[in-house]
C-alpha positions in Angstrom: 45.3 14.9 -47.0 48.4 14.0 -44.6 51.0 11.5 -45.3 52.6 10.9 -42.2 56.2 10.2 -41.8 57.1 8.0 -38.5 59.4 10.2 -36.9 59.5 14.0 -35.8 60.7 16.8 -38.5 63.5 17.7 -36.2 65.0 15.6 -33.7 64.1 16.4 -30.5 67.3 15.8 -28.0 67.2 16.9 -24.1 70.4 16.4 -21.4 69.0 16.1 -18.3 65.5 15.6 -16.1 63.8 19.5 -16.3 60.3 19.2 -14.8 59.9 23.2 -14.2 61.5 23.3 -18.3 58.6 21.1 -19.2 56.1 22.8 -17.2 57.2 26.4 -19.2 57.2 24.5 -22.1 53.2 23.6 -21.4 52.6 27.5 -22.8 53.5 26.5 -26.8 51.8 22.8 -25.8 48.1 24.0 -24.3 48.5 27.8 -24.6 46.7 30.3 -26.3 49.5 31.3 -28.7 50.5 27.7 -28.8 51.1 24.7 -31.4 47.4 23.2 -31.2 45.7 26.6 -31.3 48.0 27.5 -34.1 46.8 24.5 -36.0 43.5 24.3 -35.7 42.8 28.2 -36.3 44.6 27.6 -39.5 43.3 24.7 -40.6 39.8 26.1 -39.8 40.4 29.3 -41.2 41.1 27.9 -44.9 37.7 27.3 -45.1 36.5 30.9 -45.8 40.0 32.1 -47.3 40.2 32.7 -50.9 41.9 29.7 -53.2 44.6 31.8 -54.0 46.1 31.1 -50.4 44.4 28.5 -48.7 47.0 25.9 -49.3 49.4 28.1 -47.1 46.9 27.6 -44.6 46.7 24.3 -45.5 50.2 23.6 -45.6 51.0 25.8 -41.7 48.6 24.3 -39.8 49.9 21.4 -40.6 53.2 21.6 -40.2 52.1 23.2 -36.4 50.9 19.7 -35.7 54.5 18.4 -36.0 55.5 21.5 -34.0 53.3 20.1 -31.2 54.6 16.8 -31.2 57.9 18.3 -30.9 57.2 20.2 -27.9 55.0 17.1 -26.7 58.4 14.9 -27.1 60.0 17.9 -25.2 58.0 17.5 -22.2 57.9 13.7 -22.2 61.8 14.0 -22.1 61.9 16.8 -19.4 59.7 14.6 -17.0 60.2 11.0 -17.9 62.6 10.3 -14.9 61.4 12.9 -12.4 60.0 12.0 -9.1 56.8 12.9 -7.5 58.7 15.4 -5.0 60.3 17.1 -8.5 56.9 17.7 -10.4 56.0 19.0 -7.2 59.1 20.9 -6.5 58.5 22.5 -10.5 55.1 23.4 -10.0 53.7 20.4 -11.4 52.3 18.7 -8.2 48.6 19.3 -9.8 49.2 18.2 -13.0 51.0 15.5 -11.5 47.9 14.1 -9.3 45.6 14.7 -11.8 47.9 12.9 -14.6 50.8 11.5 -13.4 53.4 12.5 -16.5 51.0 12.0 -19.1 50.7 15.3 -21.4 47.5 17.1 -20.9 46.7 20.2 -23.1 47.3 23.3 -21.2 49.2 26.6 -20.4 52.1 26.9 -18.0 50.3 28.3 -15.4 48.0 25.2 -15.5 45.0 26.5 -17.6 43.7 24.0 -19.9 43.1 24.6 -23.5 40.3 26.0 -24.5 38.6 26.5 -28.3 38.3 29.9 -27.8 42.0 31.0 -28.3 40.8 29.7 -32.1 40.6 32.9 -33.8 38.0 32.9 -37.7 36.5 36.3 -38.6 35.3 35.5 -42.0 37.2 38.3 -43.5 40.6 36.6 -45.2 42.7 39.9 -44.5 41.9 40.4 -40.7 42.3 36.1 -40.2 45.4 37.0 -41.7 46.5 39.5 -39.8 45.7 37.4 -36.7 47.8 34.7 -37.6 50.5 36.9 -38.6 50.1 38.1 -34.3 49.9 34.5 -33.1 53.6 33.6 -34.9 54.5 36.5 -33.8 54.0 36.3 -30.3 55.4 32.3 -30.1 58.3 33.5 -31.6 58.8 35.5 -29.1 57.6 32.7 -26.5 60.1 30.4 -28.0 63.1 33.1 -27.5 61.7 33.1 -23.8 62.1 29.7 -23.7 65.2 29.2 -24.7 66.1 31.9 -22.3 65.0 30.0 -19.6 67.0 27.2 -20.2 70.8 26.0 -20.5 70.4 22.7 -22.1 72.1 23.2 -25.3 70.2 19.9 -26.8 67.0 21.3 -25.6 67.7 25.1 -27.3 68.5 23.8 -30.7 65.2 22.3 -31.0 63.6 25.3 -29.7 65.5 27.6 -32.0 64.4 25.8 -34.7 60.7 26.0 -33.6 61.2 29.7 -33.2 62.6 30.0 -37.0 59.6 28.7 -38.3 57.3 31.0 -36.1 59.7 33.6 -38.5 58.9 31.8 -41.8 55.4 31.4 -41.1 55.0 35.1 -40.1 56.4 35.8 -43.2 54.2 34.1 -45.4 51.3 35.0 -44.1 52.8 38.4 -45.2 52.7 37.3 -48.2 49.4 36.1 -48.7 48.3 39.5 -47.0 49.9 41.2 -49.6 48.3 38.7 -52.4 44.9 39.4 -51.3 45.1 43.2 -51.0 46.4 43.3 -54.6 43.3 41.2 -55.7 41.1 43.2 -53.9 42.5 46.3 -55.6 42.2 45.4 -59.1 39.6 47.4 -60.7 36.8 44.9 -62.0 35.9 45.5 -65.5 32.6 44.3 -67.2 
């Protein structure tokens, strides 16, 4: 199903040490409306989507793994050189005693991940229509994000993030508006 390609699908560039950066950046790495919830609700989803548009879901949920590896390259970055006293100083002193500065799925405020963020009603417009909200609100996240931060390097990574949360949105638009016209059509016999 995946070919993968040894390197991220946008580089990933950061100028300086950012511990409380990484820690906001935990929301798209362990949140709710995050990369891995993305991807899984997707590629679990296609299951009970018509054929019409299941390679959209297909085709997102993966591209919202490489999205989490980018933000999981962003947080390496942000806390590779801190000291104990600056995970603490960011908020990170838990996280930090529990993993040092390896990555561990969860939110900002230090909730892990949990499966049920994973959305899947069965009905192909309404999963739709929930995806649509979930690229919605991390674009939104992302523009936060980059708020927060005045690392140029680290913003143009994140603005490209947040342009996909735009594309995506859109397509699943798209497919919205493919399966209302199917469902539409007067049947004939």
């Amino acid at each position: 199903m995946w070919v993968y390609e040894k390197k991220l699908q946008y580089p990933v560039r950061v100028s300086k040490c950012d511990p409380m950066m990484a820690k906001f950046l935990l929301e798209q790495y362990g949140g709710a409306d995050g990369e891995l919830a993305a991807a899984l609700r997707y590629l679990n989803q296609r299951y009970s989507i018509p054929d019409k548009v299941v390679g959209l879901l297909t085709d997102i949920g993966t591209e919202e793994f490489a999205h989490l590896e980018m933000i999981a390259t962003m947080v390496y970055k942000l806390t590779k050189d801190a000291t104990p006293d600056q995970m603490r100083a960011a908020g990170l002193g838990d996280h930090y005693a529990a993993h040092d500065n390896a990555l561990f799925y969860q939110n900002a405020s230090g909730v892990p991940w949990t499966a049920a963020y994973i959305q899947a009603k069965g009905d192909p417009i309404a999963d739709l229509y929930e995806d649509i909200a979930a690229e919605e609100k991390a674009r939104a996240t992302y523009q936060w994000l980059i708020d927060l931060t005045d690392d140029v390097d680290l913003q143009d990574g994140l603005k490209y993030l947040r342009e996909r949360e735009v594309v995506h949105s859109l397509r699943f638009r798209e497919a919205v508006e493919i399966l209302k016209e199917k469902r539409d059509e007067k049947i004939y016999y």
